[in-house]
Each structure stands twice: as C-alpha cells, then as structure tokens.
C-alpha positions in Angstrom: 18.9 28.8 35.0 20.8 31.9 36.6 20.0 33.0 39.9 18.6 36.0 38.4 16.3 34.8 35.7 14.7 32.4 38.4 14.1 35.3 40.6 12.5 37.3 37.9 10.4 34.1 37.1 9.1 34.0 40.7 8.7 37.9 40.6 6.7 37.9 37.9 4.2 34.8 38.9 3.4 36.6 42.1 2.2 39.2 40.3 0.4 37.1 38.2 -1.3 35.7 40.4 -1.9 38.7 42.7 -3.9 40.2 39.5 -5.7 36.7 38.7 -6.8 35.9 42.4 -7.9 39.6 42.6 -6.5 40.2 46.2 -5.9 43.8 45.4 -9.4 44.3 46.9 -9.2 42.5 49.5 -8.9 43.3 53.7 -5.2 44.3 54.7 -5.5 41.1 56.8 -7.1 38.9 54.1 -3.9 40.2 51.7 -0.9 39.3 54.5 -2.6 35.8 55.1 -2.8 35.0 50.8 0.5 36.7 50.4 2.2 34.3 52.8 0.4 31.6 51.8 1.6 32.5 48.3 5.3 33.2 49.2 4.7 30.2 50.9 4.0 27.9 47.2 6.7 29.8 45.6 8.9 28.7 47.8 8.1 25.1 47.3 8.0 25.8 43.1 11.7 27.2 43.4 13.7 25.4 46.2 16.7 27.3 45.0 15.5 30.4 46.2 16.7 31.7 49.5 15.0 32.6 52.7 16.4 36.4 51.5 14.6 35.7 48.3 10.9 34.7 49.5 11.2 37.4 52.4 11.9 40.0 49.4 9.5 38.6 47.3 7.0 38.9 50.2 7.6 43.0 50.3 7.5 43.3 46.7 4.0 41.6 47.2 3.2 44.2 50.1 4.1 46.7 47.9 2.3 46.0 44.8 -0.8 45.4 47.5 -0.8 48.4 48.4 0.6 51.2 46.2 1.2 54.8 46.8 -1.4 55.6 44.4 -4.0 53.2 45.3 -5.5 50.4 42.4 -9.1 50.9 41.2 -11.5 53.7 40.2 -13.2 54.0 43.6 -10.0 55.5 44.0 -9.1 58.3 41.5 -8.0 61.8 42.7 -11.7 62.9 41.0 -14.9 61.5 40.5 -16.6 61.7 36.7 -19.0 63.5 38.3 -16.6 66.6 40.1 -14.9 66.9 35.8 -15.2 69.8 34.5 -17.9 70.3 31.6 -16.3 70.6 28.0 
C-alpha cells in the first residue's frame, strides 16, 4: 500500500473513532489525554507511519476537536427560540 493511501487510512480511522467515542464533548484535557492515547494505537496499527506522520495526525485530531465553528447545537450562532416568527 502507498504511503499515501495508508496515511489516508489512518486519517480517516481517527476520525472514526473521534465520532464513535464521542470525545467531541469532552474537557480540553480529557480530549489531549484520548487523542494521544489514540495517536498512540495508530501508531502501533501502522508501523510504517513516521514520527512526522502520528505528530500530524495528532493536529488534524486537535483540529477536528476543536473547530472554528464549534460541534453541537448548544452551539449554534442562534437559539430556536431568538428565530424569527414566519
């Protein structure tokens, strides 16, 4: 398998299993600790992966974490109740 397409495979099982272990609500320190735990098991699932890779895989992880506009509807720009009445 090409560098690439294993990269991609490890890519996209962190984000699988950022959605399925529902970390996205969880304390910033609580997220760090799972996300280096995680980075930590992909690591051992693809050995051919460099120190590079897992450290990059680890900011995507931050990143997804903690998005510019933020996960959830606590978190919507407006509440149901501040819509305006049709």
């Amino acid at each position: 398998m090409s560098k690439e397409k294993l990269l991609d495979r490890a890519r996209d099982e962190l984000f699988s299993h950022i959605n399925r272990c529902g970390v996205l609500t969880a304390a910033e320190d609580d997220q760090l600790h799972w996300l280096g735990e995680t980075i930590e098991y992909i690591g051992e699932r693809y050995p051919d992966l460099t120190d590079a890779d897992l450290k990059g895989l680890h900011e995507i992880g931050i990143c997804f974490c903690k998005p510019a506009i933020a996960h959830g509807s606590r978190n919507t720009a407006k509440k149901l109740e501040d819509a305006p009445v049709a």
